[in-house]
VEXTI-764307 format. One record per residue (C-alpha): x, y, z. Coordinates in pm, 1 decimal, padded with zeros to 6 digits. Each point is the difference from the previous one (the first is absolute). Layout:
X/Y/Z $
...
//
This chain:
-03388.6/00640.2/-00745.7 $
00153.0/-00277.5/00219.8 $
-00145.7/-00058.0/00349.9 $
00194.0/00150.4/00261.4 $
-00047.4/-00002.3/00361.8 $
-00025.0/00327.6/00148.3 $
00304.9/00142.3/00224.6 $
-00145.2/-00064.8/00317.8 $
-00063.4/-00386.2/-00125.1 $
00368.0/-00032.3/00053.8 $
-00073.7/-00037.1/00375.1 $
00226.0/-00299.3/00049.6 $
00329.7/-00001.0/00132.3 $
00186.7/-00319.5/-00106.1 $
00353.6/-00067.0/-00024.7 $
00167.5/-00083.0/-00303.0 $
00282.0/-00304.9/00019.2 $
00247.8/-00100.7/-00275.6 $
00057.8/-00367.4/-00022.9 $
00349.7/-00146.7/00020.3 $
00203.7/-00272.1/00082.7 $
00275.2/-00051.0/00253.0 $
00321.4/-00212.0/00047.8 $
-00209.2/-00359.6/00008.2 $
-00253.9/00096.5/-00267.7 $
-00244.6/00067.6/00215.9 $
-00267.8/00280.0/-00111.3 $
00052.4/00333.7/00224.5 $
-00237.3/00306.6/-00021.6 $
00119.8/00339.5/00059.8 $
-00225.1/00276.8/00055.5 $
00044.6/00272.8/-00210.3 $
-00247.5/00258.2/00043.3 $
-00350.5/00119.1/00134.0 $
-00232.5/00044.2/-00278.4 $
-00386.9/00155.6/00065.5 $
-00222.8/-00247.5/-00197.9 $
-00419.2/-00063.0/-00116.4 $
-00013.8/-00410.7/00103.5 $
-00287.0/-00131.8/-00159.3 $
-00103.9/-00376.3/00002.9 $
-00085.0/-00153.8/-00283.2 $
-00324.0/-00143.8/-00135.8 $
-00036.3/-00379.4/00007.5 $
-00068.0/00073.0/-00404.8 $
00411.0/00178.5/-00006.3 $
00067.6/-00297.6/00195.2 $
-00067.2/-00275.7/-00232.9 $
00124.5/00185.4/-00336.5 $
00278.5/-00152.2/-00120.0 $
00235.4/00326.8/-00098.4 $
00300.8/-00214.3/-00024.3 $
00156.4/00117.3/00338.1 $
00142.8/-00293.3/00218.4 $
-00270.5/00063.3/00306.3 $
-00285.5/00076.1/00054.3 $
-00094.4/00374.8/00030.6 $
-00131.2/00047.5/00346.9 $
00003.8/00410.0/00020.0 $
00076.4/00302.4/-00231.3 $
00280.3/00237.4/00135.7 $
-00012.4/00347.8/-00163.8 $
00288.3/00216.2/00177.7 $
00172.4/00319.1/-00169.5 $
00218.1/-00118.4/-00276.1 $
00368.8/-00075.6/00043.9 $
00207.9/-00207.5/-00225.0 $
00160.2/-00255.1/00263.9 $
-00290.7/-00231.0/00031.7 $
-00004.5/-00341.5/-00160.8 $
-00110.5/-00360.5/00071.8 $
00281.9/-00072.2/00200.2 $
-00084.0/00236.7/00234.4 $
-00296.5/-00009.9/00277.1 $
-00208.1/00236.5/00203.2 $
-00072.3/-00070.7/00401.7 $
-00282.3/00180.2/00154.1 $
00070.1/-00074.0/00381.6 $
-00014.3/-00399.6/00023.0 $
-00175.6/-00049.4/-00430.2 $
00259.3/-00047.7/-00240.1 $
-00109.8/00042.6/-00344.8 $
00196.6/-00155.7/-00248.8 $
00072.7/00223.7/-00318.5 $
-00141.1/-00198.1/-00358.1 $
00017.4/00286.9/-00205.4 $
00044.6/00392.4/00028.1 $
-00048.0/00240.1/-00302.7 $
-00043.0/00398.7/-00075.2 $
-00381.5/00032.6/00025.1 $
-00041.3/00275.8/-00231.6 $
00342.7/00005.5/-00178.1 $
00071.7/00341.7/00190.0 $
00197.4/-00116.0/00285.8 $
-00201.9/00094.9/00233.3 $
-00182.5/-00302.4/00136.0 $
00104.9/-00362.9/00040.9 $
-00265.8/-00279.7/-00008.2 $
00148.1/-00318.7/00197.5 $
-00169.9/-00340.3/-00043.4 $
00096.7/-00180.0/00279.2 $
-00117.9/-00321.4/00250.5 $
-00017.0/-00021.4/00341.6 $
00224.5/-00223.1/00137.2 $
-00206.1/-00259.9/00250.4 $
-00331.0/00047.4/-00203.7 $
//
């Protein structure tokens, strides 16, 4: 069986943003909904593993699964931004999503 946080893990409440661009080119984020999620930094070990992701993985995200989510996208918790390096089905049931993501400023 696949680890998954409890319900009550999903204690955080971070907003979801969409990436875009505007008239100049110029990257825009649009929030797009409040999502409950575990946050979870990483170990220095998950840190230095090289799993081909263009960052370095600074926390694991684990939120209720939904099928908007991608690498383009980012989460905010208040002021943290965590960029988005990979999302995927945890389980293949579609009921969790496990984000990969760095903190931006780290």
């Amino acid at each position: 069986m696949t680890d998954v946080a409890p319900i009550g893990a999903l204690r955080h409440r971070l907003t979801l943003e969409h990436g875009g661009q505007d008239a100049a080119g110029e990257t825009v984020w649009t929030p797009v909904d409040i999502v409950f999620a575990a946050l979870a930094p990483t170990t220095p070990r998950e840190r230095d593993s090289g799993g081909g992701a263009a960052g370095t993985v600074t926390h694991r995200i684990e939120l209720r699964w939904r099928a908007d989510v991608s690498s383009r996208d980012r989460l905010r918790l208040g002021e943290r931004i965590f960029r988005i390096l990979t999302a995927h089905d945890l389980d293949e049931t579609r009921r969790r999503l496990v984000v990969l993501a760095e903190e931006e400023g780290r």
